[in-house]
N, C-alpha and C positions, 0 to 999 in steps of 0.2 A: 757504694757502701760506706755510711760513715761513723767512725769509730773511737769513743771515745776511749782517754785514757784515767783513771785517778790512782791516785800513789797512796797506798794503805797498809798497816800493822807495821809490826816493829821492826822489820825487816825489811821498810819501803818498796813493798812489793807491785807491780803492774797490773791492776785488776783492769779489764778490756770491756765497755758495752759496745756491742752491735748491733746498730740498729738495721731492722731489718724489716719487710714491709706493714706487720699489723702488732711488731713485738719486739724484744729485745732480748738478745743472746748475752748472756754473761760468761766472760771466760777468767776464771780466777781469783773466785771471789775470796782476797785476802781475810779480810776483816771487815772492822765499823761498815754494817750492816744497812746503819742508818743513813751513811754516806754515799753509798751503792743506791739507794731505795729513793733520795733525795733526786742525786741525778737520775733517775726514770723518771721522776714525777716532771721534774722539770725538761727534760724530752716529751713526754707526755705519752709513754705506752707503756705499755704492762711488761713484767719479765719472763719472757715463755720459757727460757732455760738454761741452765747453768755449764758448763761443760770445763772438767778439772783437768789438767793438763798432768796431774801427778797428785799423790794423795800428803805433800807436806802440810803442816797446818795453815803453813804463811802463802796458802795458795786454796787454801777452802775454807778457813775459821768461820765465812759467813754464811757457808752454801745452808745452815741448817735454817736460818731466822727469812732466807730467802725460798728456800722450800715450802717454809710455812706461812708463805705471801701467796704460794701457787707456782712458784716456779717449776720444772723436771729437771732434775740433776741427774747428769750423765756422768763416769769413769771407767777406770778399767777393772776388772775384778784383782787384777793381779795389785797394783795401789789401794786396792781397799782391806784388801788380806794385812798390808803392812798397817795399816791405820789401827784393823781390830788387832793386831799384835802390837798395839802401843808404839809404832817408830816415828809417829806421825812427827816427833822432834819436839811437838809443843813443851814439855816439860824442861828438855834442856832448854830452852827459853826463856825457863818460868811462865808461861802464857795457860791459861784454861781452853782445854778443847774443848768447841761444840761439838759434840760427834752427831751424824745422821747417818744414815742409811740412803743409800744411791735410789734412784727411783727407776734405772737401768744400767748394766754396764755394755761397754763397748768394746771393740778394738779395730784393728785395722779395717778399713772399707770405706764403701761413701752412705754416710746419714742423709738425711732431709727435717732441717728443725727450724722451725717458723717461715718455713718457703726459705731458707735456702740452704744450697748443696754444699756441703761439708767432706771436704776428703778425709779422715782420719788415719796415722800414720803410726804405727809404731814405731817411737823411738828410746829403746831400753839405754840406761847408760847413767844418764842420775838417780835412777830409780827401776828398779828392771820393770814396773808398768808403764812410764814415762809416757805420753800422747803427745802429739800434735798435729792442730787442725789447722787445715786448707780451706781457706775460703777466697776462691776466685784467686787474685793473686796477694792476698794478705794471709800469713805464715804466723799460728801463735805457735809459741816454742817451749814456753814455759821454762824450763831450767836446762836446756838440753844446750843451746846456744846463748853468746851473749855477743856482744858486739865486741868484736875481737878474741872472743874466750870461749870457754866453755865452761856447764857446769859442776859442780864438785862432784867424785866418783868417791871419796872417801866414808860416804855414809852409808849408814843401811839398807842395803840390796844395791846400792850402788858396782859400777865395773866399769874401768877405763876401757876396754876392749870394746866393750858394747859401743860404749859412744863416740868412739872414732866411726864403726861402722855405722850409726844411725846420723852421724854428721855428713857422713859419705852420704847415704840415700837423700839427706835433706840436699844437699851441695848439688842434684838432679834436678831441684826446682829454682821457678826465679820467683820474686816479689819482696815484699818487705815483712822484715821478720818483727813481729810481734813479741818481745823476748821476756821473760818475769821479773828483771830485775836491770835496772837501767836503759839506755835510750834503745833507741828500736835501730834497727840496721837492715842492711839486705843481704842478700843472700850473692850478689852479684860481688859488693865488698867483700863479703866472707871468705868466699872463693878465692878472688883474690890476695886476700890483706890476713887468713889469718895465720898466726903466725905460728902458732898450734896446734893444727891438722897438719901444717907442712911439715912441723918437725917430726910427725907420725906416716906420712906416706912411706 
């Protein structure tokens, strides 16, 4: 499975394509729309669908303009409740939100999207919809983890309680975590190295 990365909106966020065998999975589509659409062309396969790991802006700003290429955007209902309640954050930002409408929601279980198998995870804690998806052994996390850290619980619907315990459930898998904001890690360092969880066991 090979995966690219590009660093988008103002927030330098991790948006992920997956290539996959007749299409390509997008997870996090920050922003510049144009920039997402660019790298497909130049992979050279279509975008079959989106999947938002959390409904802040700086992790979907483009899912609409990629919707309206053909993509299916997947979430959770519970992250799209805070979005139509305006927490999406874009404003404290100063940023314009695209807003869309999911084309399905999801939660925990296993999907199947462009052939292939997707674990989906609830992980509440930066966001009490928070996702994240399993594929084979590559781990998107979206805000929940970072290499060495975790992500902020002080915003809305956020809860530190939450996300020790959804660090617990991820800390049961191995592979490399795909994270929303800086380099990518594993889950084997995490365990190990961080320094974060340990001061919460």
């Amino acid at each position: 499975m090979k995966i690219h990365t590009l660093v988008l909106g103002v927030l330098d966020t991790n948006t992920y394509i997956v290539e996959a065998d007749d299409a390509l999975i997008v997870v996090d589509p920050a922003d510049e729309p144009d920039k997402i659409l660019a790298k497909a062309s130049e992979i050279g396969k279509p975008i079959g669908c989106v999947l938002l790991t959390h409904g802040h802006f700086d992790h979907c700003n483009a899912a609409k303009r990629l919707q309206t290429c053909g993509a299916k955007v997947l979430m959770s209902k519970t992250d799209y409740e805070m979005i139509e309640n305006g927490l999406d954050l874009a404003e404290f930002c100063d940023v314009k939100f695209n807003k869309f409408v999911p084309d399905e929601f999801i939660g925990e279980g296993q999907i199947e999207l462009c052939g292939v198998k997707i674990d989906v995870l609830a992980t509440p804690g930066h966001t009490a919809g928070s996702l994240t998806y399993v594929m084979g052994d590559n781990i998107f996390s979206g805000d929940v983890i970072f290499y060495l850290g975790v992500g902020r619980t002080d915003l809305p619907t956020g809860d530190g309680n939450a996300i020790i315990r959804s660090l617990k459930k991820l800390f049961s898998l191995d592979g490399v975590v795909y994270t929303g904001h800086g380099r990518a890690t594993t889950m084997k360092f995490e365990r190990e190295h961080s320094v974060y969880v340990k001061s919460n066991e």
